[in-house]
N, C-alpha and C positions, 0 to 999 in steps of 0.2 A: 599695582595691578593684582597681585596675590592677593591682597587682603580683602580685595574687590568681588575677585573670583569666588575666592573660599564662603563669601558671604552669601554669594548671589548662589553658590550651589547650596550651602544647607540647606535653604528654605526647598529645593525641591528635592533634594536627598529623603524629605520626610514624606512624599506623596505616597501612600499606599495601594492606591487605585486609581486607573486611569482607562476613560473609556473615547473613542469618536466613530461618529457614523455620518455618509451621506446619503441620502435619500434611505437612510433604513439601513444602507449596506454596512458591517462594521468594516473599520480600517484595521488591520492582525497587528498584536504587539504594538502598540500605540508606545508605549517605551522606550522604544528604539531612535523614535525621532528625537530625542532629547540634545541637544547641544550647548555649547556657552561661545558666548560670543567674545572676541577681542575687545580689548578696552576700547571704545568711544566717548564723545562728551556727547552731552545734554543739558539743559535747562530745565529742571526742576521747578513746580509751581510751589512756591514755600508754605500755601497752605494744607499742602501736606505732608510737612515736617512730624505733626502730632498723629497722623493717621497710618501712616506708610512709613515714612523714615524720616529718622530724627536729624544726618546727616544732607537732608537739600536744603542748597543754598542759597537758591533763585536766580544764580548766577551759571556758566557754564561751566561744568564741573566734570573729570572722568567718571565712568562706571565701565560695569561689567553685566554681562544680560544670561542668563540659564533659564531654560525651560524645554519644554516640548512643543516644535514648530513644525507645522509638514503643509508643503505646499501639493495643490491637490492639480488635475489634470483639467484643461479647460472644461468647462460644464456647458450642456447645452442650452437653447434656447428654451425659457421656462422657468420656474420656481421650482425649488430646490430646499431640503430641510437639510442643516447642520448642527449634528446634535455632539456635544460634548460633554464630559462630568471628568471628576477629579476628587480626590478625599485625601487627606494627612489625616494621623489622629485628632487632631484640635480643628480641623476643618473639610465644609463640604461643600461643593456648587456641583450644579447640574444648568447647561444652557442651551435653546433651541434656538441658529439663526435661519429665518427666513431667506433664500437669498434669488433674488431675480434678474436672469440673467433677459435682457432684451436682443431681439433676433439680430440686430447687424452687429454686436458683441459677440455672440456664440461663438464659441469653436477657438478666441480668443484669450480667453480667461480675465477679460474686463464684466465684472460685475456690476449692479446699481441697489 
């Protein structure tokens, strides 16, 4: 489980920048939501041993998960922009979801 940990944290130990907003609004200290989670298994698709990691096995296997997770407050009825970005040195994404919430969901936090 250490080895799991320590692994799944470098990769975000190196984020330099981190932004998210909804509807335009930013979210403060986006950092702060960072967590790791307790070991779990998964099934890993082996075709992407060469792309992601060289350790999946296709079969179910433990891991460990790190990153930055926040769960948002139900959204209302309507469409909604979710904007995200992140940067390490050696990498950068920037991403917009569209998300539509239909009227008998609202107020529920089931999206479509």
């Amino acid at each position: 489980a250490e080895f799991l940990r320590s692994g799944a944290q470098a990769v975000e130990n190196t984020v330099t920048s981190l932004s998210l907003s909804v509807d335009g609004q930013s979210v403060r200290e986006p950092f702060q939501f960072r967590t790791t989670t307790p070991l779990f298994n998964f099934t890993g698709d082996p075709s992407l041993r060469t792309s992601i990691d060289g350790c999946i096995t296709g079969t179910s296997q433990p891991a460990v998960a790190d990153g930055f997770f926040v769960m948002l407050r139900p959204l209302s009825a309507g469409t909604h922009t979710v904007s995200f970005s992140a940067a390490t040195p050696n990498f950068q994404t920037s991403v917009n979801y569209e998300i539509t919430v239909e009227g008998d969901l609202a107020g529920k936090g089931l999206v479509q």
